[in-house]
Structures are given as C-alpha cells and as structure tokens.
VEXTORRO-194581 format. One record per residue (C-alpha): residue number from 1; residue in three letters; y, z, x. Coordinates in Angstrom, 2 decimals, padded with zeros to 5 digits, m for minus. Example, Ala and Ser with C-alpha at 12.3 -4.5 7.8 and 13.67 -1.06 7.14 Angstrom:
2
<vexmi><n>1</n><res>ALA</res><c2>m004.50</c2><c3>007.80</c3><c1>012.30</c1></vexmi>
<vexmi><n>2</n><res>SER</res><c2>m001.06</c2><c3>007.14</c3><c1>013.67</c1></vexmi>
***
This chain:
78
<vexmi><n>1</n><res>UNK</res><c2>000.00</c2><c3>000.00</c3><c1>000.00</c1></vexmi>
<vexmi><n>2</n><res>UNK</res><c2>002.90</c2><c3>m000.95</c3><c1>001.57</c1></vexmi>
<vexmi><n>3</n><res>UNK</res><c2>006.08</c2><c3>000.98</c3><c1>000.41</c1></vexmi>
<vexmi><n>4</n><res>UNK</res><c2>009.71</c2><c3>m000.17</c3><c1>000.46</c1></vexmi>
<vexmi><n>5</n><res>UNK</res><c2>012.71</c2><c3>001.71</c3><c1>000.43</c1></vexmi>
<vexmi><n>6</n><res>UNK</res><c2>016.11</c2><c3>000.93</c3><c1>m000.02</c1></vexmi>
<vexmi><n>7</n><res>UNK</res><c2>018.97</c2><c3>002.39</c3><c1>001.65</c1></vexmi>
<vexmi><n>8</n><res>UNK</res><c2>021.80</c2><c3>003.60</c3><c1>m000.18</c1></vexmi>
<vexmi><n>9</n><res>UNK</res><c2>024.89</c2><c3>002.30</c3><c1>m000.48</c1></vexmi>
<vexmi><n>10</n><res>UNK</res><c2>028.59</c2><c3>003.34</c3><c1>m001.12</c1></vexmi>
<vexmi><n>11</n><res>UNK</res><c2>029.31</c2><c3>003.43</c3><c1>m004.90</c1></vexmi>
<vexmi><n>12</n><res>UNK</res><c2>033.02</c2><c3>004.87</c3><c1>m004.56</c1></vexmi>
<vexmi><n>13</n><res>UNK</res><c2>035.37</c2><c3>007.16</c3><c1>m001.94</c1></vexmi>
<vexmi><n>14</n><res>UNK</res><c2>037.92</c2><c3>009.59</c3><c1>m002.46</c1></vexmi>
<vexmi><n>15</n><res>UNK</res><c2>040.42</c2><c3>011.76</c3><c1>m000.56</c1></vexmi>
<vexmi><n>16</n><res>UNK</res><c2>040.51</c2><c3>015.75</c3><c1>m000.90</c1></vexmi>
<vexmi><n>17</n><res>UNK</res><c2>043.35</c2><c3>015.76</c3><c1>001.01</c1></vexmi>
<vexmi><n>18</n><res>UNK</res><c2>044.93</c2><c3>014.10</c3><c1>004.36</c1></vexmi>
<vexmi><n>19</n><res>UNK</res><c2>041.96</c2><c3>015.42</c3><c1>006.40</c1></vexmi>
<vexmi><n>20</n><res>UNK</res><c2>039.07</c2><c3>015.35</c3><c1>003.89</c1></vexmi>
<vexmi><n>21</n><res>UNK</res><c2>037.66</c2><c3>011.78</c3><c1>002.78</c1></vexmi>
<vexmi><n>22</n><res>UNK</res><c2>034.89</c2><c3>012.07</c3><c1>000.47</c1></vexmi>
<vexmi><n>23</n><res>UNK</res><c2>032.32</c2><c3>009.45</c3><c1>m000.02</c1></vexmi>
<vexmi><n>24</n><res>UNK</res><c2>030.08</c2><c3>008.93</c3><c1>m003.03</c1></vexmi>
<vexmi><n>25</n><res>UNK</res><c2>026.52</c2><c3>006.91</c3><c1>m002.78</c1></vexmi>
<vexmi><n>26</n><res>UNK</res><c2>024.77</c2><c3>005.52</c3><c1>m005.16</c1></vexmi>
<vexmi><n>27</n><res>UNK</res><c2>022.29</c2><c3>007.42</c3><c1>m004.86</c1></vexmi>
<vexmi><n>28</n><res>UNK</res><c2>024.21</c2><c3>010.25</c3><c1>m006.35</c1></vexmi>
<vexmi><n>29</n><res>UNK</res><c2>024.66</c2><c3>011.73</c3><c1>m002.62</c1></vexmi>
<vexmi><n>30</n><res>UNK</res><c2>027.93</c2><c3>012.89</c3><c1>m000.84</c1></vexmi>
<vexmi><n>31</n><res>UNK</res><c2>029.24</c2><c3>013.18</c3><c1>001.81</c1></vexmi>
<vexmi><n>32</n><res>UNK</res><c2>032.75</c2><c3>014.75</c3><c1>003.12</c1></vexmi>
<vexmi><n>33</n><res>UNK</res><c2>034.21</c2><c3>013.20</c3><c1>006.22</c1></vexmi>
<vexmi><n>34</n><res>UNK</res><c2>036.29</c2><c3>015.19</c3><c1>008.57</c1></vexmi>
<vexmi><n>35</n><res>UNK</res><c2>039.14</c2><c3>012.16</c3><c1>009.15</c1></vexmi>
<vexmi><n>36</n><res>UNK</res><c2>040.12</c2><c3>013.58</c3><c1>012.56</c1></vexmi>
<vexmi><n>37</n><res>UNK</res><c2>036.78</c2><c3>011.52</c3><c1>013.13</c1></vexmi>
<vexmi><n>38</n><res>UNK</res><c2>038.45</c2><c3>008.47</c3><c1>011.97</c1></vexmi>
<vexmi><n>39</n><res>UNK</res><c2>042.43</c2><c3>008.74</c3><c1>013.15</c1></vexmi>
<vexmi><n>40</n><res>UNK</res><c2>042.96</c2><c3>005.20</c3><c1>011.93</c1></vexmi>
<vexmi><n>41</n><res>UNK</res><c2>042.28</c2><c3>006.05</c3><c1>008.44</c1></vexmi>
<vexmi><n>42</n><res>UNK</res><c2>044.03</c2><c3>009.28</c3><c1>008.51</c1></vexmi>
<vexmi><n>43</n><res>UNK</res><c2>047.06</c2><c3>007.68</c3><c1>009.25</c1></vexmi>
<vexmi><n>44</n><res>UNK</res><c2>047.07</c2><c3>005.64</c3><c1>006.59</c1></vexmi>
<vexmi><n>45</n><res>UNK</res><c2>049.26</c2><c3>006.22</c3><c1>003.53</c1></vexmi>
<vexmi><n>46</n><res>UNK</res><c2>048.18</c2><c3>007.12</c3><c1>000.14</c1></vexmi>
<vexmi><n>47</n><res>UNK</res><c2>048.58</c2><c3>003.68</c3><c1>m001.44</c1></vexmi>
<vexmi><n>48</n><res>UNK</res><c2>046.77</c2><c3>002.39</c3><c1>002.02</c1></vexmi>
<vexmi><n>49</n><res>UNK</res><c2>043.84</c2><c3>004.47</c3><c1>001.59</c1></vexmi>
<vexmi><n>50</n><res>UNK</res><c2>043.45</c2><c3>003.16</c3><c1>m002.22</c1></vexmi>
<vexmi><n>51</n><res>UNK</res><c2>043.21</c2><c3>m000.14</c3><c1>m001.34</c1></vexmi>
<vexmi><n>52</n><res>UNK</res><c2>039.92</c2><c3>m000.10</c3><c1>000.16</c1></vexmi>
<vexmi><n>53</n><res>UNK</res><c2>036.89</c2><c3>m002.48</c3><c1>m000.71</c1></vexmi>
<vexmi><n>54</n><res>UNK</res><c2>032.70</c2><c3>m001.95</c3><c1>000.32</c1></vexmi>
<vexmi><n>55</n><res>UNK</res><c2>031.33</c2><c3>m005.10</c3><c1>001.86</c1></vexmi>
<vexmi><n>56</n><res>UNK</res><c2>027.20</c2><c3>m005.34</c3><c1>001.20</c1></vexmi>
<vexmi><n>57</n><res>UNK</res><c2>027.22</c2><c3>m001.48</c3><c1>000.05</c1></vexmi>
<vexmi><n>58</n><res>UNK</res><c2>026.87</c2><c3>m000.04</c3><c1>003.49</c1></vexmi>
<vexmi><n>59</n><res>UNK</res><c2>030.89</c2><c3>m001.32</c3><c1>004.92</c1></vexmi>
<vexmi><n>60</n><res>UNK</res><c2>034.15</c2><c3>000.19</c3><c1>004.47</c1></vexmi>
<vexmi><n>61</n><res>UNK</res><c2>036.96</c2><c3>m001.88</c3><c1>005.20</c1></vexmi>
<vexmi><n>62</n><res>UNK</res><c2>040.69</c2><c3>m000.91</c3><c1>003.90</c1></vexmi>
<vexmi><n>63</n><res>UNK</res><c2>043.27</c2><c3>m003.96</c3><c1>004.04</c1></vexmi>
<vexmi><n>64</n><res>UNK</res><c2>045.78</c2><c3>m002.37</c3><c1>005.96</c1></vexmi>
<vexmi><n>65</n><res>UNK</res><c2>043.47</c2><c3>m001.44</c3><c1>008.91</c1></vexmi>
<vexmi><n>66</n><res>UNK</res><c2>041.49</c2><c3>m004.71</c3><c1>010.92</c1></vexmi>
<vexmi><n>67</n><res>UNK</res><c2>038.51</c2><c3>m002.38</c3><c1>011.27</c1></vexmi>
<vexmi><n>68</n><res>UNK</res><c2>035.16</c2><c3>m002.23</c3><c1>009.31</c1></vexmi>
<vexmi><n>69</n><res>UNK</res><c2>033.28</c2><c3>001.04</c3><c1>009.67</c1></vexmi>
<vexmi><n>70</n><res>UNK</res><c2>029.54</c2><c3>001.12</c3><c1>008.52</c1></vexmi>
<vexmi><n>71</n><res>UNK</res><c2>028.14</c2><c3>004.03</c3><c1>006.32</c1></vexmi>
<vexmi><n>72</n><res>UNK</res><c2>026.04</c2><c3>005.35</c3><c1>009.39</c1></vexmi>
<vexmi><n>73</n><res>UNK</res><c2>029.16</c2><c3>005.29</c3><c1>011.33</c1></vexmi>
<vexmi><n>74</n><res>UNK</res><c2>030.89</c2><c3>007.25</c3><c1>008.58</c1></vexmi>
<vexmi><n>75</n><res>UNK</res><c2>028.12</c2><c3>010.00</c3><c1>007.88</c1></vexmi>
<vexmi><n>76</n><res>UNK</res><c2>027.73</c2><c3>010.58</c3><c1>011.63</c1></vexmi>
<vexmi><n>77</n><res>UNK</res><c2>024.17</c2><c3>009.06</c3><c1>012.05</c1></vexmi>
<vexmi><n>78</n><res>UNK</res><c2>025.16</c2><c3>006.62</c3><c1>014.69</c1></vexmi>
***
C-alpha cells in the first residue's frame, strides 16, 4: 500500500502586531512568526503587508517586497 500525503499549504496570514505575523494553513494549523526573523516584512507598512498573495500554497510573496519566502522558510524548518 503505498500512501500519499499532501503537504499543507497557506490558506490566509495575519498580523498581531508589528512583530507578530500569524499564518493560517489549511490544514487548520498555525503558526506565529517572530518578524525580527523576516526584517523585510517588518518594515513594511500596514497597507504593504495586506497586499500579499500565496503562489502554489506553499509561497508568500507581498508586492511591495521582490522577495518570495517559502512556508518552510517561514515556519523555521529550513
């Protein structure tokens, strides 16, 4: 029997604050990132951190930044 399983992928992400970005998984997981992780998102403005988009459930790319960071990358598993 050969089983299969699917990773998870991002479903939606939210900020608690200017240090606290919180991301939700499909899978009904999540996780809280520390943004002094990610200093290129924590300097982004309110408005800049809305505009955000997933690419293939597992990338996070926000418009105003020329970086794509990958759910293990966010989580700390890489």
């Amino acid at each position: 029997m050969k089983i299969i399983t699917a990773s998870p992928g991002i479903k939606n992400v939210d900020f608690m604050n200017a240090y606290l970005m919180i991301i939700h998984l499909d899978n009904e997981r999540t996780f809280i990132v520390p943004l002094d992780k990610f200093p290129s998102i924590k300097n982004l403005d309110k408005e800049d951190k809305e505009n955000f988009e997933v690419i293939d459930g597992s990338n996070l790319s926000f418009l105003a930044l020329d970086e794509i960071f990958t759910l293990k990358e966010l989580i700390g598993i890489q």
